[in-house]
mmCIF file of the N, C-alpha and C atoms, coordinates in Angstrom:
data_MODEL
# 
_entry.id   MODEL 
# 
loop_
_atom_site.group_PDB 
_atom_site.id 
_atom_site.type_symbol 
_atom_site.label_atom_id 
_atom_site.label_alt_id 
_atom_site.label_comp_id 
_atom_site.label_asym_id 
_atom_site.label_entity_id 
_atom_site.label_seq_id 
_atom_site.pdbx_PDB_ins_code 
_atom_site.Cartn_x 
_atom_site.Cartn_y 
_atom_site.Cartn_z 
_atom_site.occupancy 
_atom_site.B_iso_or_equiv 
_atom_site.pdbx_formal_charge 
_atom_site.auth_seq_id 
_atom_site.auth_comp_id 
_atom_site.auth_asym_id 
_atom_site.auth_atom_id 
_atom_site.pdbx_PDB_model_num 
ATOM 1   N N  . UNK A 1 1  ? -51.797 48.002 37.087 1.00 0.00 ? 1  UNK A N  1 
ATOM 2   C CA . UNK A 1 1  ? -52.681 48.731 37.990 1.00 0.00 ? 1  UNK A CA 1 
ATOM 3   C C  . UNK A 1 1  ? -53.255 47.779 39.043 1.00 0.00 ? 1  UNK A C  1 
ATOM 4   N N  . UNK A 1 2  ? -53.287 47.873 40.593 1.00 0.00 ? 2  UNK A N  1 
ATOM 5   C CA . UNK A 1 2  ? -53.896 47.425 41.580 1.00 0.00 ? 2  UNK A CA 1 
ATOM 6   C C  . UNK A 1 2  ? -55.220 47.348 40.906 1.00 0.00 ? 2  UNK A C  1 
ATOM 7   N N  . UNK A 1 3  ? -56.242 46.309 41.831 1.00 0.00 ? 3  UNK A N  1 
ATOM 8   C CA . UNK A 1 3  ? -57.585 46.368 41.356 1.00 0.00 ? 3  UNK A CA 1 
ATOM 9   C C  . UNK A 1 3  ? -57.860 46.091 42.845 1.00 0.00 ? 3  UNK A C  1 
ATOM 10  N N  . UNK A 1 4  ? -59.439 46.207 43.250 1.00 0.00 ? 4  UNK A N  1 
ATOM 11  C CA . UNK A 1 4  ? -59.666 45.469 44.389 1.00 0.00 ? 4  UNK A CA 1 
ATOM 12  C C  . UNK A 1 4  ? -59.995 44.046 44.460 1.00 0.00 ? 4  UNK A C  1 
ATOM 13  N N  . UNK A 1 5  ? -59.740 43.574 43.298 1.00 0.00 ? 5  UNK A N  1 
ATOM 14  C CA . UNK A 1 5  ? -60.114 42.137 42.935 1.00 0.00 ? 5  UNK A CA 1 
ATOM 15  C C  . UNK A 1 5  ? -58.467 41.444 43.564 1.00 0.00 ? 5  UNK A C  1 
ATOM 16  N N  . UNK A 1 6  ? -57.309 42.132 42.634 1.00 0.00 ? 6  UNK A N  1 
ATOM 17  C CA . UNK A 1 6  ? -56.293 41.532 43.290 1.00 0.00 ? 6  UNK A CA 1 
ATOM 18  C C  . UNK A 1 6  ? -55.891 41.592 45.215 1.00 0.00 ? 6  UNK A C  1 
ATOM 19  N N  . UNK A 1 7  ? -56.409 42.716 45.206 1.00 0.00 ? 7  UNK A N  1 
ATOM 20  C CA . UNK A 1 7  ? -55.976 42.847 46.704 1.00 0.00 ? 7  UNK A CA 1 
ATOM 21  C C  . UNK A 1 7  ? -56.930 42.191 47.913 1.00 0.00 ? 7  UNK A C  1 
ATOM 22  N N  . UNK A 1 8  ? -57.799 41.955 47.518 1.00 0.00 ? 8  UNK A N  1 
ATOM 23  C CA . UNK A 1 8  ? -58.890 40.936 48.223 1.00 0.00 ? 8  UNK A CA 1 
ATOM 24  C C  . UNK A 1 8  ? -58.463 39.666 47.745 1.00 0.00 ? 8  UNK A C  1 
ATOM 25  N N  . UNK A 1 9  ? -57.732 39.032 46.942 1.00 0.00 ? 9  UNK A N  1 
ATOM 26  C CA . UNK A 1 9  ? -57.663 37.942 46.405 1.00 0.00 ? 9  UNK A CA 1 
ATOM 27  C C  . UNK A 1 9  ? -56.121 37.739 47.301 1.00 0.00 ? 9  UNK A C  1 
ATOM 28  N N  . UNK A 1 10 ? -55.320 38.691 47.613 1.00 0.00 ? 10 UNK A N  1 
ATOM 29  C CA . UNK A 1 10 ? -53.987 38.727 48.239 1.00 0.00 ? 10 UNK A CA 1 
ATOM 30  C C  . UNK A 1 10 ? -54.320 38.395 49.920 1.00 0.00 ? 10 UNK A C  1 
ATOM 31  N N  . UNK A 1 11 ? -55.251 38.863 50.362 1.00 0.00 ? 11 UNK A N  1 
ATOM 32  C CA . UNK A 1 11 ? -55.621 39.186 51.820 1.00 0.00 ? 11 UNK A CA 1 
ATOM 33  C C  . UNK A 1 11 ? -56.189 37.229 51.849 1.00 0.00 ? 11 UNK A C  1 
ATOM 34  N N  . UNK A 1 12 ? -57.067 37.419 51.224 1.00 0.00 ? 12 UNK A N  1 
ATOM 35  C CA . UNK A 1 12 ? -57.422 35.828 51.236 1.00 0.00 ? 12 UNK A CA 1 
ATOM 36  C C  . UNK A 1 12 ? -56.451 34.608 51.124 1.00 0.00 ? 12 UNK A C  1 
ATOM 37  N N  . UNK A 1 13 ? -55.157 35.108 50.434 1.00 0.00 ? 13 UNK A N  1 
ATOM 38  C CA . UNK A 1 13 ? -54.377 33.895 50.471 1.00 0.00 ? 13 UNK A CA 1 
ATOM 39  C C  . UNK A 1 13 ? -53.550 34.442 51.524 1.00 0.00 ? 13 UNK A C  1 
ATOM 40  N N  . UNK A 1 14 ? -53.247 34.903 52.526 1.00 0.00 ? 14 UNK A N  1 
ATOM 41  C CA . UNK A 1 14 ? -52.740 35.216 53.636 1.00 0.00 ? 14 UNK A CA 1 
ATOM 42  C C  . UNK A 1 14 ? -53.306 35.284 54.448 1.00 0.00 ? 14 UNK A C  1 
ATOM 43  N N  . UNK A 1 15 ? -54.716 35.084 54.328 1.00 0.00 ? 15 UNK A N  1 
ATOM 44  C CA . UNK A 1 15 ? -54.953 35.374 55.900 1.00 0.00 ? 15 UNK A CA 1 
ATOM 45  C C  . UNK A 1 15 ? -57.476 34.281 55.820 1.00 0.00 ? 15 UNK A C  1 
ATOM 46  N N  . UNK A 1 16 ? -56.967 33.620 56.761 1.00 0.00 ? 16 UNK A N  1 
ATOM 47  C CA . UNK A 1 16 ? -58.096 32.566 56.673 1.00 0.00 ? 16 UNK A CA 1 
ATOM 48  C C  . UNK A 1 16 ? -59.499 33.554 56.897 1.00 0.00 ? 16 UNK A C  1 
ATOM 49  N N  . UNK A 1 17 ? -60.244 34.005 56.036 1.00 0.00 ? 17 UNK A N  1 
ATOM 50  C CA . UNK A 1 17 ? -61.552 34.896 56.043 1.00 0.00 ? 17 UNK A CA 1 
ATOM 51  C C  . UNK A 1 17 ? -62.565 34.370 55.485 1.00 0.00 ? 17 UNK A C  1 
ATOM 52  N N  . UNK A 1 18 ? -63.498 34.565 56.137 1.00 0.00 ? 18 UNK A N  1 
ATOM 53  C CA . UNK A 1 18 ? -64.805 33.945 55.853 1.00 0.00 ? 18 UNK A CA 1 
ATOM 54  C C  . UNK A 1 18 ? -65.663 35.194 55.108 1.00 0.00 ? 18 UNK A C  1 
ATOM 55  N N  . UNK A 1 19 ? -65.341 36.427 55.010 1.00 0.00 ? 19 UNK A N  1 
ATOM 56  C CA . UNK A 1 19 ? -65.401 37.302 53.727 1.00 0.00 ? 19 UNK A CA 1 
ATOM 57  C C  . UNK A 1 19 ? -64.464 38.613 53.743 1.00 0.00 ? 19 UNK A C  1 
ATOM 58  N N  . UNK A 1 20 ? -64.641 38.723 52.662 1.00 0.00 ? 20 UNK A N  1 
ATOM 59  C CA . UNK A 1 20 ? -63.825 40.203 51.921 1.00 0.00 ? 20 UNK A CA 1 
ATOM 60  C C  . UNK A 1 20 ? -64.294 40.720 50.996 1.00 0.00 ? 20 UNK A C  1 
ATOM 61  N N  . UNK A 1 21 ? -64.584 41.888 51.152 1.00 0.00 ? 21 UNK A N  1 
ATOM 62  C CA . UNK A 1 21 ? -64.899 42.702 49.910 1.00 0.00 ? 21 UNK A CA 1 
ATOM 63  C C  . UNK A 1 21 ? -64.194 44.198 49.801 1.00 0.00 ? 21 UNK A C  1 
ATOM 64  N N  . UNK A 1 22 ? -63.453 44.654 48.769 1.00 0.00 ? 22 UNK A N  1 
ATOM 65  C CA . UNK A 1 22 ? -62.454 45.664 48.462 1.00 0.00 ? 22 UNK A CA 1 
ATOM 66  C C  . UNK A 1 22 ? -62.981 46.709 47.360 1.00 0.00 ? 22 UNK A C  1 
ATOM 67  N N  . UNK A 1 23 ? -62.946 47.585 47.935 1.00 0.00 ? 23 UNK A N  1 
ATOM 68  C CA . UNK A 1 23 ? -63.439 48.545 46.634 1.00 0.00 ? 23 UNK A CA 1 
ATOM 69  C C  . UNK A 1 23 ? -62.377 49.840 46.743 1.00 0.00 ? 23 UNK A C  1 
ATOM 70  N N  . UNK A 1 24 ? -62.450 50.230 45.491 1.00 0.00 ? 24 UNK A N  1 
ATOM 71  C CA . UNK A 1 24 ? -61.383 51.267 45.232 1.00 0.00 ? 24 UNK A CA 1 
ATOM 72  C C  . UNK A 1 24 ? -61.289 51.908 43.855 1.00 0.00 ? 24 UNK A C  1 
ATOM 73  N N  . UNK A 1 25 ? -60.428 53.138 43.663 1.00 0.00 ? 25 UNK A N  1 
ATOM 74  C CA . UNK A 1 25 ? -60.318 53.758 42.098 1.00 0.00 ? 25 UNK A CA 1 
ATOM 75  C C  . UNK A 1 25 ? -59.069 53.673 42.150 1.00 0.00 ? 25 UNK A C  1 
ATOM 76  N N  . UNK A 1 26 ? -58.153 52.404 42.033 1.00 0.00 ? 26 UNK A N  1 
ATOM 77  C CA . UNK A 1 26 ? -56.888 52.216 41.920 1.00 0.00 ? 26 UNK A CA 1 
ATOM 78  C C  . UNK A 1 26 ? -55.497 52.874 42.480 1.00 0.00 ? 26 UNK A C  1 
ATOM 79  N N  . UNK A 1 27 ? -56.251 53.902 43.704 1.00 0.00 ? 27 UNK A N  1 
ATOM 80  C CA . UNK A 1 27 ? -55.048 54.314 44.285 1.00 0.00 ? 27 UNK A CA 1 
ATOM 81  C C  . UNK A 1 27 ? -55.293 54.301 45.679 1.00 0.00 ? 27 UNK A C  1 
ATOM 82  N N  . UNK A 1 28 ? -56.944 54.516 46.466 1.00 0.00 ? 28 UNK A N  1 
ATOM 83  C CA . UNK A 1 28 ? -57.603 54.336 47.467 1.00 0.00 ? 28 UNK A CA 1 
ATOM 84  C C  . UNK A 1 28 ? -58.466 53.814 47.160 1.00 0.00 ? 28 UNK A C  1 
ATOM 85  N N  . UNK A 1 29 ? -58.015 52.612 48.747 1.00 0.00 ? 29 UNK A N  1 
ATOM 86  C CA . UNK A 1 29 ? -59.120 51.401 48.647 1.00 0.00 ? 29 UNK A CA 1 
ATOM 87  C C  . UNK A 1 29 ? -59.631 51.647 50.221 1.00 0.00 ? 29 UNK A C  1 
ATOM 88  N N  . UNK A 1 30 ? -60.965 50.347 50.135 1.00 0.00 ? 30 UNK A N  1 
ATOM 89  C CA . UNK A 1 30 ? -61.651 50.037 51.558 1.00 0.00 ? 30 UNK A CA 1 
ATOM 90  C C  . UNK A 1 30 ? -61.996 48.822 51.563 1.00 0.00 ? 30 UNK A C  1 
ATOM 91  N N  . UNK A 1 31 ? -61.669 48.160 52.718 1.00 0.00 ? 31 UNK A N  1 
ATOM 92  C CA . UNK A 1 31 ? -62.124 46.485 52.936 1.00 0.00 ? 31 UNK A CA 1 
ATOM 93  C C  . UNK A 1 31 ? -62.399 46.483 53.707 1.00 0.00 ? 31 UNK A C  1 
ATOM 94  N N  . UNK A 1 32 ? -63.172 45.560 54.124 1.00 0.00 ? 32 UNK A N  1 
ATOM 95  C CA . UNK A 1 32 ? -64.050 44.661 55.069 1.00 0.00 ? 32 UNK A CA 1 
ATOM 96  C C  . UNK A 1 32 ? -63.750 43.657 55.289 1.00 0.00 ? 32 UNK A C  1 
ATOM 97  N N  . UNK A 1 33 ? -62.801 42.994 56.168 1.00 0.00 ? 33 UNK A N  1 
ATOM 98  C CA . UNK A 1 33 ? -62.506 41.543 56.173 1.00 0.00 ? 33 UNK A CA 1 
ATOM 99  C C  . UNK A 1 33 ? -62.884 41.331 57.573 1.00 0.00 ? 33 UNK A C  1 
ATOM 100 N N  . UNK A 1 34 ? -63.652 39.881 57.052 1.00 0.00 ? 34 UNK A N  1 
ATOM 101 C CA . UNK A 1 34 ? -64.270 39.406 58.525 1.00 0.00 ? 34 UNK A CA 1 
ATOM 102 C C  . UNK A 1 34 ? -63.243 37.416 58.306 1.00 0.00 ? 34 UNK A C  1 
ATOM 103 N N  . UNK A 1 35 ? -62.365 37.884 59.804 1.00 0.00 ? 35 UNK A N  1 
ATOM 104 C CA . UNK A 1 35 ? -61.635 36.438 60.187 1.00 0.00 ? 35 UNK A CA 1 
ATOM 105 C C  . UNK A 1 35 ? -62.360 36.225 61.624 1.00 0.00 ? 35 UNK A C  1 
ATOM 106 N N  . UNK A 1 36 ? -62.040 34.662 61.589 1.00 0.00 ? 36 UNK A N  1 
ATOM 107 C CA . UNK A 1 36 ? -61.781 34.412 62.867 1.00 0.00 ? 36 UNK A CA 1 
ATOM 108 C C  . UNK A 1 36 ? -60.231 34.845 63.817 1.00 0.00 ? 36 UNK A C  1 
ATOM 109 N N  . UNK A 1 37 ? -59.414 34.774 63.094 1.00 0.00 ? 37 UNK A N  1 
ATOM 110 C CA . UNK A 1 37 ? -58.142 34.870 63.397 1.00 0.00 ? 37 UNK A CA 1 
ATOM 111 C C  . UNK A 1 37 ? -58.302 36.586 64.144 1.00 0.00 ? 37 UNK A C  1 
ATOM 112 N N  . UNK A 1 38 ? -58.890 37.572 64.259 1.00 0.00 ? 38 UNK A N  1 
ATOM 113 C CA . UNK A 1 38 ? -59.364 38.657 64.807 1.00 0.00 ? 38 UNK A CA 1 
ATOM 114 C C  . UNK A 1 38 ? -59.708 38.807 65.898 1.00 0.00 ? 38 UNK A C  1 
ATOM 115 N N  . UNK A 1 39 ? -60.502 37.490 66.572 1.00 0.00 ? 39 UNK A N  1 
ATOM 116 C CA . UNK A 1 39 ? -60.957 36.995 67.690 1.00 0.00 ? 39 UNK A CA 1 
ATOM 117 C C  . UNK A 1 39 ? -59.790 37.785 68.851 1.00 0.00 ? 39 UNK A C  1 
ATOM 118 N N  . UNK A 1 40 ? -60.452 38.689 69.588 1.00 0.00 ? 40 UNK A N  1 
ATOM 119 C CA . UNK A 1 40 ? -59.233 39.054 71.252 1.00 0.00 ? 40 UNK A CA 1 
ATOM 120 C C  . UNK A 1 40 ? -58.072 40.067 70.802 1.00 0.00 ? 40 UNK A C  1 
ATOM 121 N N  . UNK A 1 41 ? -57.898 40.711 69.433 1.00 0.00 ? 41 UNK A N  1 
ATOM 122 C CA . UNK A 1 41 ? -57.250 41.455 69.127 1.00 0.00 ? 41 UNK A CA 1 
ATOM 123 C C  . UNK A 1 41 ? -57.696 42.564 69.278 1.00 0.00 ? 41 UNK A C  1 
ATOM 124 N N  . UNK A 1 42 ? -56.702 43.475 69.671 1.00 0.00 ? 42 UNK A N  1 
ATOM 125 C CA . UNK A 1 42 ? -56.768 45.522 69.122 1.00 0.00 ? 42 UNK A CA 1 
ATOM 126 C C  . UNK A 1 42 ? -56.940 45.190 67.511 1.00 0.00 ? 42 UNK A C  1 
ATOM 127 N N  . UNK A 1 43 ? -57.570 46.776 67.173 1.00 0.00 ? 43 UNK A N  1 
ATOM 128 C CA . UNK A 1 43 ? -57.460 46.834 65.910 1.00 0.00 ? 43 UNK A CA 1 
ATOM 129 C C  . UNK A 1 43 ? -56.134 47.266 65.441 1.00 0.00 ? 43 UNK A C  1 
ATOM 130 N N  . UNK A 1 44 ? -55.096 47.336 65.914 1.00 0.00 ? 44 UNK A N  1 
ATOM 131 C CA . UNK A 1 44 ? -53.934 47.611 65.544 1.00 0.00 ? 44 UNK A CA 1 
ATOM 132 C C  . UNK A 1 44 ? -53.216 46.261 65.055 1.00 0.00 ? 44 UNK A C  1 
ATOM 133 N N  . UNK A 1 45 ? -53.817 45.436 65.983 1.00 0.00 ? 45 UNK A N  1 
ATOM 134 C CA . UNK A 1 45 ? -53.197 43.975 65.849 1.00 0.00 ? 45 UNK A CA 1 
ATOM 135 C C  . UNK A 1 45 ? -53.885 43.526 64.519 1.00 0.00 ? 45 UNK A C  1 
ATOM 136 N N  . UNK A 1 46 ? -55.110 43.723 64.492 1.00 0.00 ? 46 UNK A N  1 
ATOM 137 C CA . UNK A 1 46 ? -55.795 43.191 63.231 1.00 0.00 ? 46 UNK A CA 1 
ATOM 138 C C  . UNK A 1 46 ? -55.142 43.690 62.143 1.00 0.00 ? 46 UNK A C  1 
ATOM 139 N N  . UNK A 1 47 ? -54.921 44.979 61.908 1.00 0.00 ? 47 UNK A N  1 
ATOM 140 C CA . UNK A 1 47 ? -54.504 45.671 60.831 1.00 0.00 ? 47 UNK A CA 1 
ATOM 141 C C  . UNK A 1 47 ? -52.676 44.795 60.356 1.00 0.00 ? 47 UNK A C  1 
ATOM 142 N N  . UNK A 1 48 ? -52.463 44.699 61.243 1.00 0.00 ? 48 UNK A N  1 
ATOM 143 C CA . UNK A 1 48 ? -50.826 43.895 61.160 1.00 0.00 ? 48 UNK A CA 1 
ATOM 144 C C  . UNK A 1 48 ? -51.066 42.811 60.332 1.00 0.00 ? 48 UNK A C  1 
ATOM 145 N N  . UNK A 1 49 ? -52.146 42.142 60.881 1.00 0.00 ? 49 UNK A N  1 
ATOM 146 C CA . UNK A 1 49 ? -52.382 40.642 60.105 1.00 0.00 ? 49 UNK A CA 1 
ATOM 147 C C  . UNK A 1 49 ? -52.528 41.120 58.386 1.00 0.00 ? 49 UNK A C  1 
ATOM 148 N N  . UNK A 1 50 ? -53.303 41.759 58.446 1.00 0.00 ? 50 UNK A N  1 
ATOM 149 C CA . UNK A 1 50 ? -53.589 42.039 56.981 1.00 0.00 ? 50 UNK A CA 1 
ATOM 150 C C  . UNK A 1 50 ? -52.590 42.353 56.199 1.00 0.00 ? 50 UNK A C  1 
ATOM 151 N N  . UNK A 1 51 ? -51.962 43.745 56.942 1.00 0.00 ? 51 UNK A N  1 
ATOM 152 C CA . UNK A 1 51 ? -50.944 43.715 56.450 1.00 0.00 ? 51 UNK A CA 1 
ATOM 153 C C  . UNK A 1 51 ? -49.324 43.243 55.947 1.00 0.00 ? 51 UNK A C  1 
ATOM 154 N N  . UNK A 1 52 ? -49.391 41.557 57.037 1.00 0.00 ? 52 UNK A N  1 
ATOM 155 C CA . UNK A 1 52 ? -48.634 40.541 56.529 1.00 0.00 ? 52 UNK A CA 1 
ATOM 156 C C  . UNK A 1 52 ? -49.351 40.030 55.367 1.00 0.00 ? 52 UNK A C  1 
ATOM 157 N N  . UNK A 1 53 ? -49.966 39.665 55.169 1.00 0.00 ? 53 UNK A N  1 
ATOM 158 C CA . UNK A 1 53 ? -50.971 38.980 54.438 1.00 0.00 ? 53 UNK A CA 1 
ATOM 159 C C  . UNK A 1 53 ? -50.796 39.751 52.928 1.00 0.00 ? 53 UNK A C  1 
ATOM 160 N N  . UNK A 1 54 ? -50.294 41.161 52.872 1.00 0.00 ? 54 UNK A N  1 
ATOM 161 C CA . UNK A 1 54 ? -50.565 41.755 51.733 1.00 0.00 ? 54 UNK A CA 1 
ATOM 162 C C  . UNK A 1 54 ? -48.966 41.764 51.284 1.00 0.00 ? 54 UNK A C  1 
ATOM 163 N N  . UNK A 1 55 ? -48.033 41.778 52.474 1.00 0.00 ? 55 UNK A N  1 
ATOM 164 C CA . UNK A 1 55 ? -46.476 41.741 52.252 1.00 0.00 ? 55 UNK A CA 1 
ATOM 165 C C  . UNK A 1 55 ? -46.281 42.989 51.472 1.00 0.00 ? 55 UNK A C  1 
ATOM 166 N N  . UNK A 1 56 ? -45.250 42.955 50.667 1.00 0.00 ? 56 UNK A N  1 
ATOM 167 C CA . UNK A 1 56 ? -44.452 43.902 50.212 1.00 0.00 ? 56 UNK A CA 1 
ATOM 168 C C  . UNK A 1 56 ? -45.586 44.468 48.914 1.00 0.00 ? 56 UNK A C  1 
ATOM 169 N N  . UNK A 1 57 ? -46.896 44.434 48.664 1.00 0.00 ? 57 UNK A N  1 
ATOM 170 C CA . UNK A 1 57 ? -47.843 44.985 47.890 1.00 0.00 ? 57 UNK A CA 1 
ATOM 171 C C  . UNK A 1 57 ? -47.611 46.433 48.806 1.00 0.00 ? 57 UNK A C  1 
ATOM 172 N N  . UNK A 1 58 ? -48.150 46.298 50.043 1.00 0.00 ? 58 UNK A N  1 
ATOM 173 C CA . UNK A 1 58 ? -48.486 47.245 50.801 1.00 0.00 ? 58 UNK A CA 1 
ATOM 174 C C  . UNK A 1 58 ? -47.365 48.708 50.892 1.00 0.00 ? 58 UNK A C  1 
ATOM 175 N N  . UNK A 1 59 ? -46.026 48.753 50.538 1.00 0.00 ? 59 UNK A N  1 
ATOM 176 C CA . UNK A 1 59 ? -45.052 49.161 49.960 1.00 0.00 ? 59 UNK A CA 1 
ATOM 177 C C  . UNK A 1 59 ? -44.807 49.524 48.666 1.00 0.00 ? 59 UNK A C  1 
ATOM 178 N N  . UNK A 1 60 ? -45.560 48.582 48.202 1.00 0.00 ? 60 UNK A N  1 
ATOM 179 C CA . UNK A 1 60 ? -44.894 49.078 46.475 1.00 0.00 ? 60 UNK A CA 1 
ATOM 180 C C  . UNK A 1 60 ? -46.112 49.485 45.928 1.00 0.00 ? 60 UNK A C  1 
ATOM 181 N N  . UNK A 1 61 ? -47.509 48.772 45.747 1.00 0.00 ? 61 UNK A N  1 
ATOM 182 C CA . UNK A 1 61 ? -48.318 48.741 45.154 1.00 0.00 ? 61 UNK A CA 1 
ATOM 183 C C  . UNK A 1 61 ? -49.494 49.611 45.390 1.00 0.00 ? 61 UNK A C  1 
ATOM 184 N N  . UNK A 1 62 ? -49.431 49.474 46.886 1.00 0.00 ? 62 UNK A N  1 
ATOM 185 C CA . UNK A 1 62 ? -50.980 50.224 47.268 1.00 0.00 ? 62 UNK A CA 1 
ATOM 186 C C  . UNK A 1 62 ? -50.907 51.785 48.143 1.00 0.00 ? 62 UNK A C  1 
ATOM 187 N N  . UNK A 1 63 ? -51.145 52.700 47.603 1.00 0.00 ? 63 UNK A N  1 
ATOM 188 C CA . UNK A 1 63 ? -51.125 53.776 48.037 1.00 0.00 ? 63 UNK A CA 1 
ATOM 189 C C  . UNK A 1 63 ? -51.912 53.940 49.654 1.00 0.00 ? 63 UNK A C  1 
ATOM 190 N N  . UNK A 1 64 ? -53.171 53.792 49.169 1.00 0.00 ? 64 UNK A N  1 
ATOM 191 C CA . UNK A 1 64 ? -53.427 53.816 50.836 1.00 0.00 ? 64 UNK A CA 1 
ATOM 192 C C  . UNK A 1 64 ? -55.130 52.615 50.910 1.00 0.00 ? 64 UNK A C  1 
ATOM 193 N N  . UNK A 1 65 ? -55.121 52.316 51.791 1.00 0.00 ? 65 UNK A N  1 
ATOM 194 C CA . UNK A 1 65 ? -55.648 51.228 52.546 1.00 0.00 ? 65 UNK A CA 1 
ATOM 195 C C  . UNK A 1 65 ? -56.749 51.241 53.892 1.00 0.00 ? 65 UNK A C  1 
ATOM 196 N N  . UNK A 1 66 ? -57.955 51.746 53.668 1.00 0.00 ? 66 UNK A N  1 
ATOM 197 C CA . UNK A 1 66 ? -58.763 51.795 54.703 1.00 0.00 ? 66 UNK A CA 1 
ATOM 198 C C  . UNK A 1 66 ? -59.792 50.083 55.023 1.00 0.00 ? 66 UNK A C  1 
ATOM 199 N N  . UNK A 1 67 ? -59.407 49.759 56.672 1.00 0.00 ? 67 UNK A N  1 
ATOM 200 C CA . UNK A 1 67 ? -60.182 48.547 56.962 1.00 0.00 ? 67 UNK A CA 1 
ATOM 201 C C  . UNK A 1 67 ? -60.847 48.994 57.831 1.00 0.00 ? 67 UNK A C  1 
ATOM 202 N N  . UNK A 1 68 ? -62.171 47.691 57.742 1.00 0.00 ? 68 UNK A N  1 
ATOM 203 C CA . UNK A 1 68 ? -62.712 47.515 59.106 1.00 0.00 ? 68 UNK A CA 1 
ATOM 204 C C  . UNK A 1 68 ? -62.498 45.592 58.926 1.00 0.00 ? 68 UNK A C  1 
ATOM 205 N N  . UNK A 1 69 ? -61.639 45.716 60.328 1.00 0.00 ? 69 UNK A N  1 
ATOM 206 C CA . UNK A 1 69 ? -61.616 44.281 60.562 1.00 0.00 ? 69 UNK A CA 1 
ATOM 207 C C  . UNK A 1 69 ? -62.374 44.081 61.311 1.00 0.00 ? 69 UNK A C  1 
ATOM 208 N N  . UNK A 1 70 ? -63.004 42.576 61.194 1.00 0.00 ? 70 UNK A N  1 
ATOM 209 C CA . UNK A 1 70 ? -64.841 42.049 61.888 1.00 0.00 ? 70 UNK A CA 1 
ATOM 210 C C  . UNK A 1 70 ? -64.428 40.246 62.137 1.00 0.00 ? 70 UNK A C  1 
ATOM 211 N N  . UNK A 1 71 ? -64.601 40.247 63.453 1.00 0.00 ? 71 UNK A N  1 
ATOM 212 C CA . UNK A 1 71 ? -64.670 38.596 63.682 1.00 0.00 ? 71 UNK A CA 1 
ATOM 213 C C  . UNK A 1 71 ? -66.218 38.375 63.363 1.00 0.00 ? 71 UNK A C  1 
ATOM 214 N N  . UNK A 1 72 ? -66.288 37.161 62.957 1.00 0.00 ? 72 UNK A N  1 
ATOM 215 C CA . UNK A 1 72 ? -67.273 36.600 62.309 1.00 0.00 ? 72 UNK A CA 1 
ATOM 216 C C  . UNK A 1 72 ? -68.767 36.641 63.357 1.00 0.00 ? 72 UNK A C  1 
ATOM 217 N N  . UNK A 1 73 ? -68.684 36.933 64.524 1.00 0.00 ? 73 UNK A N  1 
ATOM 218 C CA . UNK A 1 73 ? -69.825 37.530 65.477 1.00 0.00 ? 73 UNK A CA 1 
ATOM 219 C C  . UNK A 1 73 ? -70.019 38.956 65.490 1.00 0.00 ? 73 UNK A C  1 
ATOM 220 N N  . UNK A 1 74 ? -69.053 39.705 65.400 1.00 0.00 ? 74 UNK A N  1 
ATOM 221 C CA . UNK A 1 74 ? -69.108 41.353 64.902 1.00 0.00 ? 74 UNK A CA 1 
ATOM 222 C C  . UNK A 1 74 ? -70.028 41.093 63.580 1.00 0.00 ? 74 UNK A C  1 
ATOM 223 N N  . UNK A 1 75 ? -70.027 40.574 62.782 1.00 0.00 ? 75 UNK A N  1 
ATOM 224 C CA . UNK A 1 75 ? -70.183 40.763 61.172 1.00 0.00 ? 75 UNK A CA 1 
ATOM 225 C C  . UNK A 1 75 ? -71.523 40.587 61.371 1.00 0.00 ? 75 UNK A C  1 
ATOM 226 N N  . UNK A 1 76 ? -72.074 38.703 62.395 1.00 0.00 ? 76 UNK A N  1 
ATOM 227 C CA . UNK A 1 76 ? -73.206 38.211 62.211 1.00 0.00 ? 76 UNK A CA 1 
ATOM 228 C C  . UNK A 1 76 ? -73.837 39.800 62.926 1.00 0.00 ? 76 UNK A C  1 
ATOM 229 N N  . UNK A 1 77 ? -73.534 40.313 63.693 1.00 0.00 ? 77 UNK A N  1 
ATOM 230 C CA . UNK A 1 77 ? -74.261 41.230 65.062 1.00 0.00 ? 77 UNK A CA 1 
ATOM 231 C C  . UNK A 1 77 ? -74.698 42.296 63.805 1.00 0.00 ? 77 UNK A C  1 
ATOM 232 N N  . UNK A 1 78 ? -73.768 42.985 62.858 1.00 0.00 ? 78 UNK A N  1 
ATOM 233 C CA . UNK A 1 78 ? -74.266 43.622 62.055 1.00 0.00 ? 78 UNK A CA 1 
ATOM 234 C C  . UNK A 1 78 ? -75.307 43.709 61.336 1.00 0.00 ? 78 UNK A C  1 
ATOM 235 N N  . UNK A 1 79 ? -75.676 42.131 60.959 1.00 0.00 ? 79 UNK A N  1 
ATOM 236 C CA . UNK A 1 79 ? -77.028 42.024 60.574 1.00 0.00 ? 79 UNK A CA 1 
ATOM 237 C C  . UNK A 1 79 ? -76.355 41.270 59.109 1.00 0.00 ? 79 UNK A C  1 
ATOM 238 N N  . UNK A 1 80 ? -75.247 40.759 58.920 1.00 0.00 ? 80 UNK A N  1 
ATOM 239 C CA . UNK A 1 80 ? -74.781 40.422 57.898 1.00 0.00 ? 80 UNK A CA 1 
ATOM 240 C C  . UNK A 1 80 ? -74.075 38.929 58.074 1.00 0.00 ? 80 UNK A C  1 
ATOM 241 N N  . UNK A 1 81 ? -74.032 38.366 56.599 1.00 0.00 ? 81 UNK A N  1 
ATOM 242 C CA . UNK A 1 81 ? -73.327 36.846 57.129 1.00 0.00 ? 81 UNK A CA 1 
ATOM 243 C C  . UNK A 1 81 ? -74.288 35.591 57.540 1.00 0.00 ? 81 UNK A C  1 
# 
């Protein structure tokens, strides 16, 4: 079974984040990943990164996948970080 522990732990070794947090009931999840690597991107572009980052999980493993990707000044502006 997916957890959001593994799939935040997958995003992190693919992709350089200064946080993540994943929550889910093992078939729909939601993350929050705040990179620098986000910096000047669409969110379409962001979503790509991640989704290299998750590779062939994202296919086999994870049903469906809601983000908000946040460069690390989005995140601070939130009031968070």
């Amino acid at each position: 079974m997916v957890t959001p522990e593994s799939i935040g732990a997958s995003i992190e070794q693919g992709l350089a984040c200064t946080h993540v947090e994943v929550r889910g009931d093992g078939a729909h999840f939601e993350a929050i990943i705040v990179s620098g690597a986000f910096a000047g991107l669409s969110p379409i572009k962001r979503h790509q990164l991640v989704y290299a980052a998750l590779g062939d999980r994202m296919r086999a493993e994870i049903h469906a996948l809601s983000m908000q990707t946040l460069t690390p000044e989005q995140w601070s502006a939130r009031g968070r970080g």
